[in-house]
C-alpha positions in Angstrom: -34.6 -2.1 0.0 -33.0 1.0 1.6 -31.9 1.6 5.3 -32.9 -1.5 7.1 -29.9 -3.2 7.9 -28.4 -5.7 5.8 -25.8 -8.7 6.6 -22.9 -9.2 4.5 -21.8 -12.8 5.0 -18.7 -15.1 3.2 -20.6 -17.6 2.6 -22.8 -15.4 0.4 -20.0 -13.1 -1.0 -16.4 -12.9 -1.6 -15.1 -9.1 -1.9 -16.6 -5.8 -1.8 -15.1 -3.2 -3.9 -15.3 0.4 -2.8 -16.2 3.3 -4.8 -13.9 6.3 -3.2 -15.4 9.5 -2.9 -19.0 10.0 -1.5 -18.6 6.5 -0.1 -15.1 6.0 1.9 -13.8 10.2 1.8 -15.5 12.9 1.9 -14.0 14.5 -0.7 -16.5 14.6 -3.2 -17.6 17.7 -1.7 -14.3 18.8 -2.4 -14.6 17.6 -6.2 -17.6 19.8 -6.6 -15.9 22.8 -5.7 -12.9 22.3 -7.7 -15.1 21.4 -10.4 -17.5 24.8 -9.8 -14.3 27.1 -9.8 -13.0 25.5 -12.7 -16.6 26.0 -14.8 -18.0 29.0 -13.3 -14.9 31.0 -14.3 -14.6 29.2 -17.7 -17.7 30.1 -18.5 -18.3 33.7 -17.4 -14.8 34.4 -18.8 -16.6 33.1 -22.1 -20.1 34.2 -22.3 -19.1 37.4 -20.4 -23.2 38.2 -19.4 -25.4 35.6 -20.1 -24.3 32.2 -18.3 -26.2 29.7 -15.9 -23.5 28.5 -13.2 -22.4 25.2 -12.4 -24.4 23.6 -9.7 -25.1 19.9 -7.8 -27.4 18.7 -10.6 -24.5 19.2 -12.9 -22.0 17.7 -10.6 -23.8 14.6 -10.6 -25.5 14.2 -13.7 -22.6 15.2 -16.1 -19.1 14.7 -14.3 -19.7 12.6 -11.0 -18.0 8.9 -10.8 -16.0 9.8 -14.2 -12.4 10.3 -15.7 -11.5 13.8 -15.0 -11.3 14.9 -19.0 -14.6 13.2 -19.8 -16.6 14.6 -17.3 -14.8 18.3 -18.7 -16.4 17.3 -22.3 -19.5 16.1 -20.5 -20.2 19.2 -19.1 -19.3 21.1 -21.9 -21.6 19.3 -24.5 -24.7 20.0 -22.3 -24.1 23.3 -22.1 -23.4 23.3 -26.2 -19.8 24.0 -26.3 -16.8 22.0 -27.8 -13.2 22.0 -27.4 -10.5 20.0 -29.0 -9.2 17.2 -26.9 -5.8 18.3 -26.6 -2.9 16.2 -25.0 -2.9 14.3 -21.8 0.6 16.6 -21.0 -1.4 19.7 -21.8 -1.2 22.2 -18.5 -3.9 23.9 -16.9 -3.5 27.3 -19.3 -4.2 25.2 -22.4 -7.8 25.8 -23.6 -8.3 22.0 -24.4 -10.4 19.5 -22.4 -7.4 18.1 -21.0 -6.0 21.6 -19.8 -9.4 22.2 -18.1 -9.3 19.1 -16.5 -5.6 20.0 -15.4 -6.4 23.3 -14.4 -9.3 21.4 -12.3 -7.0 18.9 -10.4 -4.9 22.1 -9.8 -8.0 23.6 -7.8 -8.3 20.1 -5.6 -5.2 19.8 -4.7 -5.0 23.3 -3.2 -8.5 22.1 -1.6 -6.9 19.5 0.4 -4.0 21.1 0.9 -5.7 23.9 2.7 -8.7 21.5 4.2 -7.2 17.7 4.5 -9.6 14.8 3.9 -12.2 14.0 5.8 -13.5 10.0 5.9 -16.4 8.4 6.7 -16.7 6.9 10.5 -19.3 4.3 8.8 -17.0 3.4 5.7 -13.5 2.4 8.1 -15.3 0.5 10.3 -17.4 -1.4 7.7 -13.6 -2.3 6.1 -12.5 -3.4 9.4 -15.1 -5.7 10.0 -14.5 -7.2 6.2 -11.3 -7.6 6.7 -11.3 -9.3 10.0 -14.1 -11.8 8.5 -12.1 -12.6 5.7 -13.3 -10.0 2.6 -11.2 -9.0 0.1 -11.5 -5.5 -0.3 -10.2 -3.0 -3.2 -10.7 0.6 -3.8 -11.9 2.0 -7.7 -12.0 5.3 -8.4 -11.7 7.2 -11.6 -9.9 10.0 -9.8 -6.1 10.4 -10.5 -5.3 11.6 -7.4 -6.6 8.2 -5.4 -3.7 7.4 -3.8 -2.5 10.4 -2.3 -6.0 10.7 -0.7 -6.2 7.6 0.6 -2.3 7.8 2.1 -4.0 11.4 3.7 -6.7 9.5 5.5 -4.3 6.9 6.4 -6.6 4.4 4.6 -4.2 3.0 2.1 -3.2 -0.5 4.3 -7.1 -1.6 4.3 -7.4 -2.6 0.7 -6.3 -5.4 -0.7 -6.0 -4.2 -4.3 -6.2 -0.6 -5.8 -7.4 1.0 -9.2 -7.9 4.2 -10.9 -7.4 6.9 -13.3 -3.9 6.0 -13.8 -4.7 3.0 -14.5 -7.4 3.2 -16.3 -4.6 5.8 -18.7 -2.5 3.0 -18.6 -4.5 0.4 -19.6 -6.8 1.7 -21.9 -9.9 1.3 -19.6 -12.8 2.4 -20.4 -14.4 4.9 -17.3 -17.6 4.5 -15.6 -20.9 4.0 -16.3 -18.5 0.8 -18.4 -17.9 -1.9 -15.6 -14.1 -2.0 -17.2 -12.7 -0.9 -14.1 -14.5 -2.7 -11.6 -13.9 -6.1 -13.7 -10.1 -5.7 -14.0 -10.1 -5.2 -10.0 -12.2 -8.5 -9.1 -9.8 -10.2 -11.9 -7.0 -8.7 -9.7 -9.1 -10.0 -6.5 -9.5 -13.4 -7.6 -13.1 -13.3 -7.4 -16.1 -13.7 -9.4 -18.2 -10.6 -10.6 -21.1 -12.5 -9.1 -19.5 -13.3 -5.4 -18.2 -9.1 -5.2 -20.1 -6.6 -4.2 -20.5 -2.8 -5.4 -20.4 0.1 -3.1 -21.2 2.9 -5.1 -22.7 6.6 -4.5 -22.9 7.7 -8.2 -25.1 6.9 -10.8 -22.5 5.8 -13.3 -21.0 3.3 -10.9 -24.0 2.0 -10.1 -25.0 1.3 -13.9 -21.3 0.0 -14.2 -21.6 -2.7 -11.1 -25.4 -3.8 -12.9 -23.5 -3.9 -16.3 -20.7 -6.3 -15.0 -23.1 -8.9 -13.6 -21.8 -7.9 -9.9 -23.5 -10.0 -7.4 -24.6 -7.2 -5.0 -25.0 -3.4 -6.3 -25.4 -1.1 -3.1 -26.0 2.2 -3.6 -24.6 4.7 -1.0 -27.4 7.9 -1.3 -25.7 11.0 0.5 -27.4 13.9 -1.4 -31.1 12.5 -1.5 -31.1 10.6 -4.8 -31.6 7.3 -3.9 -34.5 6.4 -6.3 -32.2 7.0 -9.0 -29.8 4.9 -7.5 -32.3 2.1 -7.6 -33.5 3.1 -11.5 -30.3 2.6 -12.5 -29.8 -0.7 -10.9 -28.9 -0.4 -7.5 -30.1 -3.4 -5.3 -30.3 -1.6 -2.0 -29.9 1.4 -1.3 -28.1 2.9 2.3 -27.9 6.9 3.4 -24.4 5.3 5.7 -22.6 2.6 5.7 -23.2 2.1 9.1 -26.6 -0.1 7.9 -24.1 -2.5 6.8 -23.6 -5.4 9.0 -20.7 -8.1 8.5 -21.4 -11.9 10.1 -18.9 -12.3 12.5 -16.2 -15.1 12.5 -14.8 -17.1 15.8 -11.2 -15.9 14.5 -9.9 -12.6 16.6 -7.1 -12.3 14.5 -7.1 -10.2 12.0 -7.4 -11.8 8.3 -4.2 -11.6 5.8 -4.8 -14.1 3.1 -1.8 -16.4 2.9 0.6 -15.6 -0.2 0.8 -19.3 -1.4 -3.4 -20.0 -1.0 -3.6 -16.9 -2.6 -0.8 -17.5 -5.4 -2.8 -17.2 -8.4 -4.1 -14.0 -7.5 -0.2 -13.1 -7.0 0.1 -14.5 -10.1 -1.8 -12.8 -12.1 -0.6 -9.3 -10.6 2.4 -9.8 -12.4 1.4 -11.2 -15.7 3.6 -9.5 -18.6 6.1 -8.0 -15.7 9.2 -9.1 -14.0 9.5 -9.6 -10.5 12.0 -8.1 -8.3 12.4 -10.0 -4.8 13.6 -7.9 -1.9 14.0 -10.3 1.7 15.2 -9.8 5.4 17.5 -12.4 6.5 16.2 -13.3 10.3 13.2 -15.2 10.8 12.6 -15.0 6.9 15.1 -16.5 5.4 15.9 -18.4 8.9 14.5 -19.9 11.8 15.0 -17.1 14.9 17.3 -18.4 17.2 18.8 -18.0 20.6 22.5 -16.8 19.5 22.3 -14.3 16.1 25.7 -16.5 14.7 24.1 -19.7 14.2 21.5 -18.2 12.4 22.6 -20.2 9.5 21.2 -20.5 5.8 19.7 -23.7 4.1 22.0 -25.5 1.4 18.2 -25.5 -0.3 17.3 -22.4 0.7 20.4 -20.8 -0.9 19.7 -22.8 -3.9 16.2 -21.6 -4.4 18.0 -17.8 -4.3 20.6 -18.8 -7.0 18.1 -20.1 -9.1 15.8 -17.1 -8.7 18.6 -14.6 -9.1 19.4 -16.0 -12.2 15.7 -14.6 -13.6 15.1 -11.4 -11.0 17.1 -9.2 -9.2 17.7 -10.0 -5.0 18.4 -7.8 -2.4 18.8 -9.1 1.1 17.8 -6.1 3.5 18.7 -6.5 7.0 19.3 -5.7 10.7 22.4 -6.9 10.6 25.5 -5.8 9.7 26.1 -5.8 6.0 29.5 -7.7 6.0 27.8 -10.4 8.3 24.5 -11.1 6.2 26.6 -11.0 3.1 28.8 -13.6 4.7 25.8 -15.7 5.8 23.9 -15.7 2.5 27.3 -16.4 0.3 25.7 -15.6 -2.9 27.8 -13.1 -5.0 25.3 -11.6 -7.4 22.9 -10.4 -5.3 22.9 -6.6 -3.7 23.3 -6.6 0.6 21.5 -3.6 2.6 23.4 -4.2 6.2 22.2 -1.8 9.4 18.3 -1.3 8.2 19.7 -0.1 4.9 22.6 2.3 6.1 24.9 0.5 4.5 24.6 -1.0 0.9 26.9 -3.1 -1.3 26.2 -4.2 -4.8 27.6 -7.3 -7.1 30.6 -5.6 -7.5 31.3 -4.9 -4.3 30.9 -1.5 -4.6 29.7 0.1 -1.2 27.4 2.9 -1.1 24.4 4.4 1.0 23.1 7.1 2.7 26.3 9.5 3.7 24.9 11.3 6.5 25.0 8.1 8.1 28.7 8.8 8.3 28.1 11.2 10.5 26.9 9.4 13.1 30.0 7.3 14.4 31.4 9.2 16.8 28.5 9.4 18.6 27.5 5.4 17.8 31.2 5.0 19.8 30.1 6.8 22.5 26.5 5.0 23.1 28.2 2.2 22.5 30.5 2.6 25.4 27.8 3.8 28.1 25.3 0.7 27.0 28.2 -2.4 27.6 28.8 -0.2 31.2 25.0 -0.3 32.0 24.0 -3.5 31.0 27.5 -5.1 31.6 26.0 -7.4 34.9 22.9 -8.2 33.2 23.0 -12.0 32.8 21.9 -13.1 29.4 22.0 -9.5 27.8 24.7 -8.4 25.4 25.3 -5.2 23.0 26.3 -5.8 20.0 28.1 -3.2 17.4 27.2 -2.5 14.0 28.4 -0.3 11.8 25.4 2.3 11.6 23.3 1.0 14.6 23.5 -0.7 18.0 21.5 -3.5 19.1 20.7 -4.6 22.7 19.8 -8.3 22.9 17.5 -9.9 25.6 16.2 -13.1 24.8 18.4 -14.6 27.5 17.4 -12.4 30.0 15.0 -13.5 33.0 11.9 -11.7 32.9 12.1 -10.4 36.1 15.0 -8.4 34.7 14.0 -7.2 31.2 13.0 -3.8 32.7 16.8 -3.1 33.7 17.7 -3.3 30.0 15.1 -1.2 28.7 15.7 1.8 31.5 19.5 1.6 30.2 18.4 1.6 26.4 16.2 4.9 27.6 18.9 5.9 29.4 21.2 6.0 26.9 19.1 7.4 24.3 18.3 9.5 26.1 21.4 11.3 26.4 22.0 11.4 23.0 18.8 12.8 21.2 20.7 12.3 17.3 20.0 8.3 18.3 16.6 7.2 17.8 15.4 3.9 19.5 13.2 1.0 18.2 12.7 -2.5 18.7 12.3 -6.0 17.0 11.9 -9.4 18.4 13.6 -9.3 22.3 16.2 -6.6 21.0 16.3 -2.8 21.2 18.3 -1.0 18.8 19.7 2.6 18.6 20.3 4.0 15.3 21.0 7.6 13.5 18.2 10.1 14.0 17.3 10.8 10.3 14.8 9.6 8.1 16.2 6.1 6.6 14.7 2.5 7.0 14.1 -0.3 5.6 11.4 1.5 3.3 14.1 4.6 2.3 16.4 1.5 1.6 14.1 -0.5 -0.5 13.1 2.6 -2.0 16.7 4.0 -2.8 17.4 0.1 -4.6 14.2 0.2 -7.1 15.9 3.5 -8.3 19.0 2.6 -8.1 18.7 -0.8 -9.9 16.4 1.0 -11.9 13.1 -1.2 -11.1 11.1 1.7 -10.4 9.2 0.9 -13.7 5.7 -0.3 -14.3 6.9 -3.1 -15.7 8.5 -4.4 -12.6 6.7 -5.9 -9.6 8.9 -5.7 -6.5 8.5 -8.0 -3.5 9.5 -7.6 0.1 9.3 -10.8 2.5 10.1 -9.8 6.3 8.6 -10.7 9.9 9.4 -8.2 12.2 8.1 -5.0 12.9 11.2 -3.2 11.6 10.0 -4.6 8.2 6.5 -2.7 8.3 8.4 -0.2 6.8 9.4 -1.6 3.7 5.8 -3.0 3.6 4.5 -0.1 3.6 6.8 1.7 0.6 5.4 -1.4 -1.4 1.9 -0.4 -0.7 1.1 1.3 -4.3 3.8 0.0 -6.4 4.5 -3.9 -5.4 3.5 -7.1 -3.2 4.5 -7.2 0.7 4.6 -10.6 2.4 4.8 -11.0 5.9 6.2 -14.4 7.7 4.2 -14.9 11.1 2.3 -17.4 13.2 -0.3 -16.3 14.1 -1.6 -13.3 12.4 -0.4 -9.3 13.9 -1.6 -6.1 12.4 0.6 -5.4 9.2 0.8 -3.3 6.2 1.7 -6.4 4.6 -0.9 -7.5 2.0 -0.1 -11.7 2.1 1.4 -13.7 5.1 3.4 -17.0 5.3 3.5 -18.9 8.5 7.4 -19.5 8.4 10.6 -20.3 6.7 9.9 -23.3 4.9 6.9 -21.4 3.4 8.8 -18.8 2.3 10.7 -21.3 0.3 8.1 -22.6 -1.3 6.6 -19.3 -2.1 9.8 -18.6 -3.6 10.0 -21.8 -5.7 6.6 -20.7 -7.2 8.0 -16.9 -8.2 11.0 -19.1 -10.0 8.2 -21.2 -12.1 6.3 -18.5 -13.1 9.4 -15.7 -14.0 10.8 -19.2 -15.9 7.5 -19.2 -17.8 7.5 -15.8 -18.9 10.9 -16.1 -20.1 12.3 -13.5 -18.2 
């Protein structure tokens, strides 16, 4: 079949895995011509005279869809020349086919450097409609550089699951036309090869998605070779993804699969590494309340941390000031991130943190001091003082007076441009003008507890929108998990609907880091 239009439904499919470039980016135009510079000046530099340059034909017969140093020796066998394979460390001026396919990346990243990435209108709406209608959706490429073009295009938070040349290194995974990397990623999905389907524009993906048994192989033709597409086993064939439809659900919301439904697919993320369990305190670890003091912790909630700091490390990263979450969670082996990750203590009570953050106290004081003058006769509202930050609470105020409060908080911050304001659950906060959040923090703690390893699988459980930042610093290296009822945009890849699932979610991280004896 090819361009009629054709109904993707969940009660006939599963996932749909995403071949990147030529399908989602356009940056397989960009490909080419790194890969034409990088050939046509090896090869007149060699044959001097006599050489036939590198053109579309070659692209996608010989290099298209495959690891960057086997399309190099690809190219270079049909054209009758060999080169030794070199080392994978071996830099672009080493005449080895890993030093050509150095020097080759060197040429595409200058290309999007100088030209961004360009996506496919078709392709992000098609992955918004999967995802609101409950698909799992993943990204394989072969290409190294897939997660800085996808971050470029601001794509990155659409996919459930990721894979490509780096992993493929890592792994020891065979490269297209083998279906290796597409059957690790629906093994990663939690779905069957049968109930995913392919999206794929070159010919060795498509013979990859036939070899892996994959329910539904679509082949995407934007240069004009669909019939190949279909010889080598494409079911139907599409010239833009627009010809895809999705069957629509009742549910508005938008779909996050829920981390304990989903726990084996957690699960086996993190086979043969060791967790390392990041949390905010409010409305994660407890109930939202009316007054911020009685926010108190769970005898069994408390436990449950013990129990699991006694396998992984903990962080609690928080809003509040760092003294005051450390009190409330009483657990003396754990490391505290008070003021969105200003301030940071360890185990041994050692504090530390960002030091420009020092900085900004004098003029903290002096907000301080104009905000309890301007919101003083508000009934209900109330500033309150951390260290590194201010926050502005609200949730007592009558409606009809919440706009009073926020023209003093824009006020106020107004005056003093080195305070930047943002917001959370019926509170405004004011906090240094510098690049630190929750994400910087979380960030800062994987290197500092040295977790930043492959081996390691960190986790970051929050609810507010202050917490999408730490979501999204997770996004290619660990697990976020959002706690809300009902579902909210996030770049959280898992919900849970509220405290008490939290603990349990946490109960099952203990069983399985128990199991693997770590």
């Amino acid at each position: 079949m090819s361009d009629s239009r054709f109904v993707l439904s969940r009660s006939g499919y599963d996932a749909v895995i995403f071949d990147l470039d030529g399908v989602i980016t356009q940056t397989a135009r960009v490909h080419s011509k790194a890969w034409k510079r990088l050939f046509d000046e090896y090869l007149k530099k060699r044959a001097q005279d006599d050489w036939k340059p590198f053109d579309d034909e070659d692209y996608r017969r010989y290099v298209d869809g495959k690891p960057r140093h086997e399309g190099v020796q690809s190219f270079l066998q049909s054209r009758g020349i060999e080169l030794p394979w070199g080392s994978p460390r071996d830099g672009p001026e080493k005449e080895t086919i890993h030093g050509l396919g150095s020097l080759k990346n060197d040429h595409f990243q200058e290309l999007i450097e100088k030209d961004g990435v360009e996506v496919y209108e078709g392709a992000v709406r098609l992955l918004h409609r999967l995802r609101d209608s409950g698909f799992k959706t993943a990204v394989v490429s072969s290409s190294k550089n897939c997660t800085s073009i996808l971050r470029a295009a601001k794509l990155f938070h659409l996919f459930h699951h990721k894979t490509d040349g780096l992993d493929a290194q890592e792994k020891n995974l065979k490269g297209k036309p083998s279906p290796d990397l597409f059957m690790v990623t629906a093994r990663k999905l939690g779905t069957k090869p049968e109930r995913t389907v392919i999206l794929e524009d070159a010919i060795s993906g498509v013979e990859a998605g036939k070899k892996g048994g994959f329910g539904l192989v679509i082949g995407v033709d934007r240069t004009g070779h669909g019939e190949e597409l279909r010889n080598k086993g494409a079911h139907w064939v599409v010239t833009d993804l627009s010809a895809i439809d999705v069957e629509s659900t009742d549910s508005p919301s938008p779909f996050i699969p829920c981390a304990l439904d989903h726990f084996e697919e957690i699960a086996g993320r993190l086979e043969n590494r060791k967790a390392a369990v990041f949390l905010d305190y409010d409305g994660t670890l407890t109930p939202i309340v009316e007054d911020p003091s009685k926010a108190v912790l769970a005898d069994d909630m408390r436990s449950v941390l013990m129990q699991l700091g006694e396998h992984v490390p903990i962080a609690i990263i928080s809003g509040r000031d760092r003294p005051d979450v450390q009190r409330l969670v009483g657990i003396g082996n754990i490391y505290y991130a008070g003021s969105h990750g200003f301030d940071i203590c360890g185990p041994d009570g050692e504090e530390t943190g960002p030091e420009q953050g020092k900085d900004f106290l004098p003029v903290l004081d002096e907000a301080e001091k104009e905000l309890q003058e301007r919101i003083g006769g508000i009934s209900g509202a109330w500033v309150e003082r951390k260290k590194f930050s201010i926050a502005i609470h609200y949730r007592k105020v009558e409606e009809s007076k919440t706009s009073r409060v926020k023209e003093a908080v824009d006020k106020v911050a107004g005056i003093h441009p080195e305070l930047r304001q943002s917001g959370g659950k019926k509170i405004f906060e004011l906090q240094p003008q510098m690049d630190w959040h929750k994400g910087r923090a979380l960030t800062w703690l994987l290197e500092k507890l040295e977790l930043d390893k492959p081996h390691v699988m960190p986790f970051y459980l929050g609810d507010d929108v202050t917490d999408e930042d730490a979501f999204a610093s997770l996004k290619d290296r660990g697990i976020g998990v959002v706690v809300m009822d009902p579902p909210r945009d996030t770049e959280a890849q898992y919900r849970l609907k509220d405290t008490s699932e939290v603990k349990q979610f946490l109960q099952k991280l203990l069983s399985v880091q128990k199991e693997g004896g770590t």
